[in-house]
C-alpha positions as CSV (number, residue, x, y, z in Angstrom):
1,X,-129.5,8.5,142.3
2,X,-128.9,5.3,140.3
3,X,-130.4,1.9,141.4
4,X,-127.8,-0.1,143.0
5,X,-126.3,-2.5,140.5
6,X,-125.3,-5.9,140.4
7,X,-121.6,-5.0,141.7
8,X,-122.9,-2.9,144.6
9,X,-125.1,-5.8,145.7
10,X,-122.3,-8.3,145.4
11,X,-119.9,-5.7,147.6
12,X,-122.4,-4.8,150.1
13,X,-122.6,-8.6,150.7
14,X,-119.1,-9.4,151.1
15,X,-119.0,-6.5,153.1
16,X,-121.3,-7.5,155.5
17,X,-119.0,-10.9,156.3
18,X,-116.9,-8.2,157.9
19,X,-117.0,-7.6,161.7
20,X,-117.4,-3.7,160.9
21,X,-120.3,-3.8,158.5
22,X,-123.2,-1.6,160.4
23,X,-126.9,-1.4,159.2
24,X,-126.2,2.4,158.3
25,X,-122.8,1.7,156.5
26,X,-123.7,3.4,153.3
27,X,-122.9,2.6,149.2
28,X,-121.6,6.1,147.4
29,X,-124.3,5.8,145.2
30,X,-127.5,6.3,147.3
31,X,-125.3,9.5,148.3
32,X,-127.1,12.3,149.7
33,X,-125.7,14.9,146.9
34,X,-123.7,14.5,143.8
35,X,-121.8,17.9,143.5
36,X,-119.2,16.8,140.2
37,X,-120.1,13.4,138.0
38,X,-117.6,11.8,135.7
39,X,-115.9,14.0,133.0
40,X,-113.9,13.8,130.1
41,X,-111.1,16.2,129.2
42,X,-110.0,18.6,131.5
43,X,-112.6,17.6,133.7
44,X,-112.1,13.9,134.2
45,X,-110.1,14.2,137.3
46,X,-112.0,15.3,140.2
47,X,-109.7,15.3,143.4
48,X,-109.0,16.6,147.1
49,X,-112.3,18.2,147.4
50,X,-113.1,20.8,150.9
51,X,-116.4,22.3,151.8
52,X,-117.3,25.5,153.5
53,X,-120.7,27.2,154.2
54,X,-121.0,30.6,153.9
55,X,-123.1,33.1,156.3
56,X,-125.9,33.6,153.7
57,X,-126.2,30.0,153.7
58,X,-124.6,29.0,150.1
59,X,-122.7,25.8,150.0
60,X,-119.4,26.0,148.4
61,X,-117.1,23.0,147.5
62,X,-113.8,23.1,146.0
63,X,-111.8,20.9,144.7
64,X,-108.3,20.4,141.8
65,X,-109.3,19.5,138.6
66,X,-107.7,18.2,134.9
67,X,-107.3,15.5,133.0
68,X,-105.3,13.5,135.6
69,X,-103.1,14.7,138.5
70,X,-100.4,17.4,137.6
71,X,-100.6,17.4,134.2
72,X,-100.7,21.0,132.1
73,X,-103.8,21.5,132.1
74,X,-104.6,21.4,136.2
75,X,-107.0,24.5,137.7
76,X,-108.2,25.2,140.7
77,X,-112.4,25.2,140.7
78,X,-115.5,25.6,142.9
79,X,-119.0,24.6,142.9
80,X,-122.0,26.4,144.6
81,X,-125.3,25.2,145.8
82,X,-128.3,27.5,147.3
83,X,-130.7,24.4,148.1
84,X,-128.5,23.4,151.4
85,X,-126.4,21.5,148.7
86,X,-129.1,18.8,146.9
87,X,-127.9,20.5,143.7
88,X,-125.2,22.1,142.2
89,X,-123.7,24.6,139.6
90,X,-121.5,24.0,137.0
91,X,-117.6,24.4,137.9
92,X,-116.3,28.0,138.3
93,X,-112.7,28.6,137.5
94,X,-110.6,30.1,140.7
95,X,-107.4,29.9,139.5
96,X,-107.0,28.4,135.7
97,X,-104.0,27.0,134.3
98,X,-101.4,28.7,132.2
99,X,-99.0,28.3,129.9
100,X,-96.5,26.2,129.9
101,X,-96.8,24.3,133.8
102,X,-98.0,27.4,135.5
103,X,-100.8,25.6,137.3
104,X,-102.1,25.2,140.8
105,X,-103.7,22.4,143.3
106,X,-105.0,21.6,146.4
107,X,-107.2,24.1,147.3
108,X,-107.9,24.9,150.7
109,X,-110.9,27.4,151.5
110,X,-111.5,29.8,154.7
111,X,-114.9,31.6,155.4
112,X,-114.7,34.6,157.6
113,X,-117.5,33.9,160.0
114,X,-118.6,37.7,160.5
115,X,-117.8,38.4,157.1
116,X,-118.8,36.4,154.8
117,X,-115.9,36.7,152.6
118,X,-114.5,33.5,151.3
119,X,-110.9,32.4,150.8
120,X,-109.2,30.4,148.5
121,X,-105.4,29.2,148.9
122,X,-104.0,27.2,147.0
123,X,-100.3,25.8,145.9
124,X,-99.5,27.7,142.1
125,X,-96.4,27.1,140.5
126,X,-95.5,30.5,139.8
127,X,-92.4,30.3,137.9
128,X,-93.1,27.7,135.6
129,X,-90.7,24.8,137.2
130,X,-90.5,21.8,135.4
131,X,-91.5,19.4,137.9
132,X,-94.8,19.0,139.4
133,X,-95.8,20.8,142.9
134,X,-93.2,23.7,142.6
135,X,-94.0,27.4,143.7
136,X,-96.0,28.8,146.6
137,X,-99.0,29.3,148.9
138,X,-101.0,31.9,146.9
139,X,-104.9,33.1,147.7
140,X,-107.9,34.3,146.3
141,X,-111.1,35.7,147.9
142,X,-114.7,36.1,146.9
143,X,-117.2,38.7,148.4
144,X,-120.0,37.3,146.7
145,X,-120.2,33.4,147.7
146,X,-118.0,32.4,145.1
147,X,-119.5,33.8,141.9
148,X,-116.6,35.7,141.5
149,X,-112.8,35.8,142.2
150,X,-110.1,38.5,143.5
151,X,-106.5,39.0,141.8
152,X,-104.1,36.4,143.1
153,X,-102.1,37.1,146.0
154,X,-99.2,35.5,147.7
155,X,-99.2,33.9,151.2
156,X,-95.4,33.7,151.2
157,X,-93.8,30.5,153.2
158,X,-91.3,30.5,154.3
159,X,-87.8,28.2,153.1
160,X,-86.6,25.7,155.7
161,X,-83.5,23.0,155.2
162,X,-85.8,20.6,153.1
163,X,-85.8,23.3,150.1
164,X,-82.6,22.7,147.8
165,X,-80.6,25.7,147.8
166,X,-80.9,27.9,145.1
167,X,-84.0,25.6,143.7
168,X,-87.4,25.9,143.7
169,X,-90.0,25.3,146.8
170,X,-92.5,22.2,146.4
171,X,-95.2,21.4,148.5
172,X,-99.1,21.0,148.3
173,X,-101.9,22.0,151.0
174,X,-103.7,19.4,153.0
175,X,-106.6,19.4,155.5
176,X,-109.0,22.3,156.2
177,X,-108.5,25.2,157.9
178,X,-109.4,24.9,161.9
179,X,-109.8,27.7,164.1
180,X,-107.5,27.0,167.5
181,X,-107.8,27.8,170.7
182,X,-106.1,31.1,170.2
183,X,-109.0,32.0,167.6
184,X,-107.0,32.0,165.1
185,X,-107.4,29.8,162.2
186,X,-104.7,27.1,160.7
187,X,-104.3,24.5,157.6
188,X,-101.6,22.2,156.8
189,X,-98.8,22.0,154.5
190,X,-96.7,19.7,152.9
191,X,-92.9,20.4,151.7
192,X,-91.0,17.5,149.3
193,X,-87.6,18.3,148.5
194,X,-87.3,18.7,145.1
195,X,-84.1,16.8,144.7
196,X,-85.9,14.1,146.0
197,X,-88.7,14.2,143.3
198,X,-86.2,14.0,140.4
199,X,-86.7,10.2,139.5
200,X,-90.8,11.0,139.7
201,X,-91.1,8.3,142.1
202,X,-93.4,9.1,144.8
203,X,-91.9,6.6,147.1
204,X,-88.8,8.5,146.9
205,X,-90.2,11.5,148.2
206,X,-89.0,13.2,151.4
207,X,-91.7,15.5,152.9
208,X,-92.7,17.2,155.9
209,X,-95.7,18.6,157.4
210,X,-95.8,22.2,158.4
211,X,-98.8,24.6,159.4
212,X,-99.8,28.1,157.9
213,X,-101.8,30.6,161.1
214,X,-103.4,33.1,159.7
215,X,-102.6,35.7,162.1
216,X,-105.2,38.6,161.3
217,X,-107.8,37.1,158.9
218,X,-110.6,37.3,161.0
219,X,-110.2,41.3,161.1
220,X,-108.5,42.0,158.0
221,X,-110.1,43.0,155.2
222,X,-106.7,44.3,153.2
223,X,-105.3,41.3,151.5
224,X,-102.0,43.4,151.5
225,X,-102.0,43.3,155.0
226,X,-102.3,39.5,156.0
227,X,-100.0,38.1,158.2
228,X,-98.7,34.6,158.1
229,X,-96.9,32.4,160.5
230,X,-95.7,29.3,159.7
231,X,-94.7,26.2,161.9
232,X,-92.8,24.4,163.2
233,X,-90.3,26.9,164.9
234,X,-87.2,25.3,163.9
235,X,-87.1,24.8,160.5
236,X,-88.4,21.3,160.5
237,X,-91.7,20.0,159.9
238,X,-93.1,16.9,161.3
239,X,-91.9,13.2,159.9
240,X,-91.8,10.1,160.9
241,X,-88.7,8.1,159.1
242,X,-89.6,6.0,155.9
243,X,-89.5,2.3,157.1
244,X,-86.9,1.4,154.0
245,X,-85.1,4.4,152.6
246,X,-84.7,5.7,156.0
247,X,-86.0,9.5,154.5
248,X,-87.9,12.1,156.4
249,X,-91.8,11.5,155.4
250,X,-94.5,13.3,156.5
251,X,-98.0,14.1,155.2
252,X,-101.1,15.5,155.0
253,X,-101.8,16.4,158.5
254,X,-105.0,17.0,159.8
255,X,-105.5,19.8,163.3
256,X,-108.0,19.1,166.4
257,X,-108.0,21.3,169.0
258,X,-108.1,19.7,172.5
259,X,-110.3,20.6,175.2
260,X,-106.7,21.7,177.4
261,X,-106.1,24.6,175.0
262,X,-103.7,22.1,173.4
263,X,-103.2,20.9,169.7
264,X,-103.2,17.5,168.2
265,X,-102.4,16.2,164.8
266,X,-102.6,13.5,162.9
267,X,-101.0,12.1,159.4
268,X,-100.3,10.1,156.9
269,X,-96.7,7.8,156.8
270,X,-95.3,5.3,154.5
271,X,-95.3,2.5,158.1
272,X,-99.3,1.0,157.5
273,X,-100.3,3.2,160.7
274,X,-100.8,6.8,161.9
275,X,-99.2,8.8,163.7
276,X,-99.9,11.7,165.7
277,X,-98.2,14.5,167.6
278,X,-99.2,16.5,170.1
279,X,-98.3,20.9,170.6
280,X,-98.7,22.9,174.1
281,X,-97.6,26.3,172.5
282,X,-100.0,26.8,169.7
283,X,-98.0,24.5,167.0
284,X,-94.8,25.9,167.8
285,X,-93.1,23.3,168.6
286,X,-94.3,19.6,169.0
287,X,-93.9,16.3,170.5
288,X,-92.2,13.4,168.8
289,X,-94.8,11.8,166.7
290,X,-96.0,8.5,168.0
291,X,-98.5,5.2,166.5
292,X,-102.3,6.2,167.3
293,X,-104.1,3.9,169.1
294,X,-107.4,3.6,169.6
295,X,-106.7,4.0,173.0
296,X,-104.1,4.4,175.6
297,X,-101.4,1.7,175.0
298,X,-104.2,-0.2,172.8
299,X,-103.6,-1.4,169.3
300,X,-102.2,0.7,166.4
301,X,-104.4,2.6,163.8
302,X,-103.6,0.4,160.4
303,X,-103.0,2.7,157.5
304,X,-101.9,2.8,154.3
305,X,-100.3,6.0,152.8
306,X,-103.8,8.2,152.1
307,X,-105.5,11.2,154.6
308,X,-106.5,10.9,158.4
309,X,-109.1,13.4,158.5
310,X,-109.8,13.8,162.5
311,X,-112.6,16.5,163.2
312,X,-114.3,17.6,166.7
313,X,-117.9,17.7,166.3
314,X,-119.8,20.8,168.1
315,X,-120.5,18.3,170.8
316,X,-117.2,17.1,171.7
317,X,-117.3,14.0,170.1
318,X,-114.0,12.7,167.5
319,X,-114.5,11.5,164.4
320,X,-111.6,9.9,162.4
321,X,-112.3,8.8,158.9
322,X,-109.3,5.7,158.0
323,X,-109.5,3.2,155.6
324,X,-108.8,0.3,158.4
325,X,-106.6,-2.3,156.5
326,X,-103.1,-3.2,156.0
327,X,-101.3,-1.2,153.2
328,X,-100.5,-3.2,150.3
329,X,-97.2,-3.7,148.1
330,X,-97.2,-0.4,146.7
331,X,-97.7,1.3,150.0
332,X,-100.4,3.7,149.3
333,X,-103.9,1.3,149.1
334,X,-106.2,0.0,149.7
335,X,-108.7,3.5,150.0
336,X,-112.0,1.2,150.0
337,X,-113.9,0.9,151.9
338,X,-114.1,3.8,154.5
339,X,-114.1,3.6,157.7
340,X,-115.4,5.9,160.7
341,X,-114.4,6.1,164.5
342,X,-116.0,8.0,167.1
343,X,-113.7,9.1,170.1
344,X,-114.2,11.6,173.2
345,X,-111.2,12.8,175.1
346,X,-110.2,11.6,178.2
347,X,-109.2,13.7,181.3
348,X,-106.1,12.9,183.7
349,X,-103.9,11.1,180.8
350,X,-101.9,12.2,178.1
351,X,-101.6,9.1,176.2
352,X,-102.7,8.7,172.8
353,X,-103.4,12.5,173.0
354,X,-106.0,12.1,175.8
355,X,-108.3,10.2,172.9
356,X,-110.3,7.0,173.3
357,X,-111.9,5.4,170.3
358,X,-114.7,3.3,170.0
359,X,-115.1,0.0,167.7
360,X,-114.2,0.9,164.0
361,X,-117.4,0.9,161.8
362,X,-117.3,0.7,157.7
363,X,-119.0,4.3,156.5
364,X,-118.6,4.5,152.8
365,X,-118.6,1.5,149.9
366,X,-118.5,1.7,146.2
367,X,-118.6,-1.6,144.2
368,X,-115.6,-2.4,144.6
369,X,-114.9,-2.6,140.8
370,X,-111.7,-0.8,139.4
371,X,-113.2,1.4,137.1
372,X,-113.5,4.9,135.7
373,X,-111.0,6.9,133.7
374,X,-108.4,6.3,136.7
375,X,-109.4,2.2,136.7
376,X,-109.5,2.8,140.8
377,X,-112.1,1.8,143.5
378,X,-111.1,4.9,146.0
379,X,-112.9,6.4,148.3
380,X,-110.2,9.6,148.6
381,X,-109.8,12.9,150.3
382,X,-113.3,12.6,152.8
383,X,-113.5,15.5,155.1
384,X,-116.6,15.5,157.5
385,X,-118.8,18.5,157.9
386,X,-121.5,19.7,160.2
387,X,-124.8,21.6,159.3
388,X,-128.1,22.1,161.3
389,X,-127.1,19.8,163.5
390,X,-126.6,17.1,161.0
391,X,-123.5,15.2,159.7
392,X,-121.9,15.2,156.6
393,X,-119.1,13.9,154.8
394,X,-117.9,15.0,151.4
395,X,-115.6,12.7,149.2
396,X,-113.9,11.6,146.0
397,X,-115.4,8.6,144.8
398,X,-112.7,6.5,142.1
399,X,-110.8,9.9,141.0
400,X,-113.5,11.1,138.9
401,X,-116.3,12.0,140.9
402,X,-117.7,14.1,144.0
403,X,-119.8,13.4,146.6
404,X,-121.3,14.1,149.6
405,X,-123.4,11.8,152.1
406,X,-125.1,12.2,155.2
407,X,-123.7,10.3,158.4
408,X,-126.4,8.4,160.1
409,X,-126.5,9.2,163.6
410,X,-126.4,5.4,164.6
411,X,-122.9,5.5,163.0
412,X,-122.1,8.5,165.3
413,X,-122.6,6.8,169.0
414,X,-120.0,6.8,171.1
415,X,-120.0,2.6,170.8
416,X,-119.7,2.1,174.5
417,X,-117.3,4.3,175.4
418,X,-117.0,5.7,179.2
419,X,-118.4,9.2,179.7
C-alpha cells in the first residue's frame, strides 16, 4: 500500500482535533486489501460494493460498475480472492450491459450455506425504459464460486400504489441479504415513482423501502421454483415525509434481527438523522418509523442522505457505520469521514429498538481531498463483515475505488456500556 502522503498527514491531524479521533481510527490507504483501483472507461466507477464468503473459502465481492452511475454502459461484476482476500482477480462480468439502456445495478449476493451455490440479484432494466432504474429484481447463480454465471432469471416484485399505472417499475437493491429469525433470508429494496424522476432531480424523488424473503432458497436448488415474498403487507413501503416537498422518502434500509425474534431496520431520509422501525410479524407490517438515538430518549443519530449499515456481530454486539455530521445544502454529504458505533441490546425496554450505543468513534479517513474521476472525498456503501473471528469492513473509497480494512478490536469495545 502507498506511503501516506502529504494530504493524509494533514487530514489525520485535523482529524485528531476531533473528540472521536481513536488511536485505531484508520486512513483507506493503509487498507487491509485493495479489491478494484481506479479505472478509466467503463471501469472508472466502482460503486455499492457487498461481500460474501463461500463454503470452500473463496472471497467474493461484487459491486455496479461503468463510467459513472446509470449511464449505458453500467454492468453488474464480481471479484474473487483464494488468499482470504489479500489479492484479487480481475472483474468478471455477471450481468453486462446491452443495447440501448438495458442495463443493471446494485447487486446484492446470497450464499447458500450448505450449498455453496452463490446468488446474484440485481435490478435490470428489462424493457429498455428511458429513464434510469426501471425494470425488475432479476438473479443469477454460480455453482463454481463465481467463475461462472447462470441464465438470468426473474424474481418478480410485486406493483404497489407508488408504481404509475400503466408505467414502468423503478427501484434499486440496498443492504445485504440477512437470514431472520424464521431462517429465512431477506434484502432490501427501494421503489421511486417514476413520475417523480421525470425532472432527473434526485431531491424530487419519492421512494419507499420494501423487503424481498426468499421463501425456499436454502432448499431449493430449481431456480424455477423460488418463491418470493415481498413486504410490507399493504402496499406501502416504509417512508418518513421529506422535510420540504412533503413526499414519501424512504431508503436504503438495512435488517438486524433482534434477540426477541423481532426485526429492526434502519434507513436513510432527506431530515439529517435516521430513522428506524421496528416488525413483530416477520416484516409484515411495521411500526411508525422514529429518530434513532443512541439510546433511549437520548440524542438523535445526525445523518445526511447516504447508507446506515447496522450489523449484529456473532457475539451480540451492534455495529452501525454513519458518517456523524450535519447534512449539508445539497442534503446528501458529507460521506467523510466514517464513523463506527458499538451497541448491545437492552432487555425490559422497547425504546430506540431495545439498542444502547456507545460513544461514536471515527473508523475510516481518506485525505480529505476532492479528487478522482468523480472530484469526491466519499467513503460510500461500507458494509461490515466477519471472518475467523476478525472484523472487516469493505467500502468505496471516492467513487472509483474498493476497499476493504480490518476493524481493530479496540474500535469494537462496548465503550462503557452496561452489560
Amino acid at each position: 500500500m502507498p506511503l501516506k502522503s502529504e494530504n493524509v498527514e494533514k487530514m489525520e491531524l485535523a482529524l485528531k482535533e476531533m473528540k472521536g479521533f481513536h488511536p485505531k481510527s484508520m486512513s483507506v490507504y493503509d487498507s487491509y486489501a485493495l479489491v478494484k483501483s481506479a479505472g478509466s472507461g467503463v471501469e472508472a466507477f466502482n460503486f455499492q460494493q457487498y461481500m460474501s464468503i463461500t463454503p470452500a473459502g473463496t472471497w467474493m465481492c461484487f459491486w455496479t460498475q461503468g463510467s459513472t452511475e446509470s449511464t449505458p454502459d453500467q454492468r453488474a461484476v464480481c471479484a474473487r480472492s483464494t488468499d482470504n482476500g489479500k489479492t484479487w482477480s480481475s472483474e468478471i462480468i455477471i450481468e453486462d450491459a446491452a443495447p440501448v439502456y438495458k442495463i443493471p445495478a446494485w447487486v446484492m449476493p446470497f450464499t447458500v450455506p450448505h450449498s455453496g451455490r452463490v446468488y446474484a440479484f440485481y435490478w435490470y432494466n428489462i424493457n429498455d425504459d428511458t429513464i434510469r432504474d426501471g425494470g425488475d429484481i432479476f438473479f443469477k447463480y454460480s455453482d463454481d464460486d463465481g467463475l461462472t454465471w447462470s441464465e438470468r432469471h426473474r424474481a418478480g416484485v410485486c406493483r404497489t400504489p407508488i408504481d404509475d399505472d400503466g408505467q414502468e417499475m423503478h427501484g434499486w437493491n440496498f443492504g445485504p441479504f440477512v437470514i431472520m429469525p424464521n431462517g429465512k433470508p431477506m434484502m432490501n429494496y427501494n421503489k421511486i415513482r417514476r413520475s417523480s424522476m421525470l425532472d432527473g432531480k434526485p431531491d424530487l424523488w419519492e421512494t419507499e423501502a420494501f423487503f424481498m424473503e426468499c421463501e425456499n432458497i436454502m432448499f431449493e436448488s430449481d431456480p424455477k421454483k423460488l418463491i418470493f415474498n415481498f413486504y410490507p403487507d399493504g402496499g406501502h413501503g416504509l417512508f418518513v415525509k421529506h422535510p420540504v416537498n412533503g413526499q414519501n422518502f424512504g431508503q436504503e434500509a438495512t435488517l438486524l434481527p433482534l434477540s426477541n425474534g423481532k426485526i429492526l431496520t434502519v434507513f436513510r431520509t432527506r431530515t439529517g438523522n435516521l430513522y428506524f422501525s421496528v416488525s413483530k410479524d416477520e416484516a409484515k407490517t411495521w411500526n411508525q418509523p422514529e429518530p434513532l438515538r443512541f439510546c433511549p430518549y437520548g440524542p438523535m443519530l445526525l445523518q445526511p442522505c447516504a447508507s446506515p449499515p447496522i450489523k449484529k456481530l456473532k457475539d451480540g454486539r451492534i455495529v452501525l457505520l454513519y458518517h456523524n455530521t450535519e447534512a449539508d445544502r445539497s442534503g446528501w454529504n458529507p460521506r467523510h469521514p466514517l464513523w463506527i458505533l458499538v451497541g448491545r441490546e437492552v432487555l425490559g425496554t422497547d425504546c430506540n429498538g431495545g439498542i444502547v450505543f456507545g460513544s461514536p468513534r471515527i473508523l475510516l479517513y481518506n485525505d480529505g481531498v476532492p479528487g478522482g474521476t468523480f472530484n469526491d472525498t466519499e467513503i460510500a456503501y461500507p458494509e461490515v463483515f466477519e471472518w475467523a473471528g476478525r472484523v472487516f469492513v469493505a467500502y468505496s473509497s471516492k467513487t472509483e475505488e474498493i476497499r476493504i480494512s480490518e476493524i481493530d478490536p479496540e474500535l469494537l469495545d462496548d465503550f462503557g456500556l452496561p452489560v
